[in-house]
C-alpha positions in Angstrom: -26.5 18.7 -63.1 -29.4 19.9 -65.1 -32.3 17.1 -64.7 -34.2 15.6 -67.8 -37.3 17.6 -68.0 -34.8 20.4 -68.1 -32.3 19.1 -70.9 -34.8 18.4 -73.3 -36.9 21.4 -73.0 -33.8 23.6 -73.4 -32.9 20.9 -76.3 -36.3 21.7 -77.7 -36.8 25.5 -77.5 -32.9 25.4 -79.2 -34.5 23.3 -82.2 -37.8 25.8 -82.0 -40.2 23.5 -81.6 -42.9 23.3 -79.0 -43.9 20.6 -76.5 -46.8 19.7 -78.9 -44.2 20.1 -82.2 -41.5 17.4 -80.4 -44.6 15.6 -80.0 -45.7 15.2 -83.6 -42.5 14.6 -84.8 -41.2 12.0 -82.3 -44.9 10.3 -83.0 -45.1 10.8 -79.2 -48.1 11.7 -77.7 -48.1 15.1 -76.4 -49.5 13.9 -72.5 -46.0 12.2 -72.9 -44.3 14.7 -73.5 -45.9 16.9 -70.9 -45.0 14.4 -68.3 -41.1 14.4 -69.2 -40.8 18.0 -69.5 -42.5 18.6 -65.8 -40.4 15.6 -63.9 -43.2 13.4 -63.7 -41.3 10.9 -65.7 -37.1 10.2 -65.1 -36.6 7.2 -67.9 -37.8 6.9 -71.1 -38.6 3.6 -73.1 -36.0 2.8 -75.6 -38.2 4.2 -78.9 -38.8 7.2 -76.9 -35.4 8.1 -76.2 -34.5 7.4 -80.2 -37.4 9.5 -81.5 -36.7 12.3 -79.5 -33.0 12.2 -79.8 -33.2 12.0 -83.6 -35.8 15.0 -83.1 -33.4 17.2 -81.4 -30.8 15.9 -82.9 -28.4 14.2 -80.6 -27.9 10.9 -79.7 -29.8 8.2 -77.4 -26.6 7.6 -75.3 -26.8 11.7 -74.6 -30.0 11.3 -73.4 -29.8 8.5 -71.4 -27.4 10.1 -69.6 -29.8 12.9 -68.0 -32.3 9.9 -67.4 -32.6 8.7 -63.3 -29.9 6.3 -61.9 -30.9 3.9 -59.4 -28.9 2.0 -57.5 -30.6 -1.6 -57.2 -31.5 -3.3 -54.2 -32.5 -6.7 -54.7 -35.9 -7.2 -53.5 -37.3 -11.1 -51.8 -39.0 -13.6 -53.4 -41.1 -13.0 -50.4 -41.8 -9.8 -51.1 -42.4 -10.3 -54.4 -44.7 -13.2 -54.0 -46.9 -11.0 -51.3 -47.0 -8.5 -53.9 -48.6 -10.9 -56.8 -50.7 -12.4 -54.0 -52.5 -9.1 -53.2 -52.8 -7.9 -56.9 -55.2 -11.7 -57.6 -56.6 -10.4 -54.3 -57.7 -7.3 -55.9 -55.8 -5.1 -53.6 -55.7 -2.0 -55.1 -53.2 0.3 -53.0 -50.2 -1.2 -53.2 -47.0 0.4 -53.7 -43.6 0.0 -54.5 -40.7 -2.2 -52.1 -37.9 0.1 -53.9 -39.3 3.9 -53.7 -43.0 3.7 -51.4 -44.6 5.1 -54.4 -48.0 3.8 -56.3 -48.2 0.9 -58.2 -49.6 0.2 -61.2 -51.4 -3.0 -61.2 -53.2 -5.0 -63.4 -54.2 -8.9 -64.1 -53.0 -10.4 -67.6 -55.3 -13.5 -68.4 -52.8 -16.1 -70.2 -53.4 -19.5 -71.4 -51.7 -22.3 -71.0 -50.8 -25.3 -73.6 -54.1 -27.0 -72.5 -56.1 -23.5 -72.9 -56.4 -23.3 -68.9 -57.2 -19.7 -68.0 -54.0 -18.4 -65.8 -54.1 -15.5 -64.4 -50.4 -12.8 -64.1 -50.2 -10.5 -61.6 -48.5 -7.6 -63.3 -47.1 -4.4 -61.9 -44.8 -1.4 -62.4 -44.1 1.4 -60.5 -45.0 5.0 -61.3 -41.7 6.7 -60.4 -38.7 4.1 -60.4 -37.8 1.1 -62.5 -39.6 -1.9 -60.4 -42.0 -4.1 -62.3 -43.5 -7.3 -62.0 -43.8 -8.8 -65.7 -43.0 -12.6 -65.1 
């Protein structure tokens, strides 16, 4: 089965657009583009997926379809939990229970109803579908 980077850049050439014309059209940036057409990213947010698809002139669900499949493993609270712990911790290297790969981390500062400072621990990963958004 042809992968995604491969569907939409034979999608693409069909319309006769470049990389940089699917861009400007779909209001995508180009880097983005760039990154799905050279397997660097397997899913696409649900606006991307639309804009290109209307773009090349299919449909979403025809798209999604060339998109990664995972199967899902659930992952432990404890595991979880360590994860959030490190990212207040400033641990930079972390990476991903599901895949091994890099994760993206960052700290949201929140406020609560009595405007105490909390702070999120936040993280997605770079190549499969795990995030940490609570």
């Amino acid at each position: 089965m042809e992968s995604l980077a491969e569907f939409i850049i034979r999608k693409r050439e069909n319309a006769g657009l470049s990389a940089s014309g699917l861009a400007n059209k779909a209001n995508i940036k180009l880097e983005i583009i760039e990154d799905i057409e050279s397997g660097k990213e397997l899913f696409l947010s649900v606006t991307q997926r639309q804009q290109i698809a209307r773009i090349l002139k299919i449909s979403p669900k025809e798209l999604k379809e060339y998109e990664r499949s995972y199967e899902f493993e659930e992952i432990s609270d404890d595991v979880i939990e360590n994860i959030k712990a490190q990212i207040l911790n400033r641990k930079t290297d972390l990476h991903c229970p599901m895949c091994g790969e890099p994760l993206v981390t960052r700290i949201a500062k929140m406020y609560d109803i009595e405007d105490n400072l909390v702070l999120q621990p936040k993280a997605h990963c770079t190549k499969c579908v795990f995030q940490i958004k609570e």
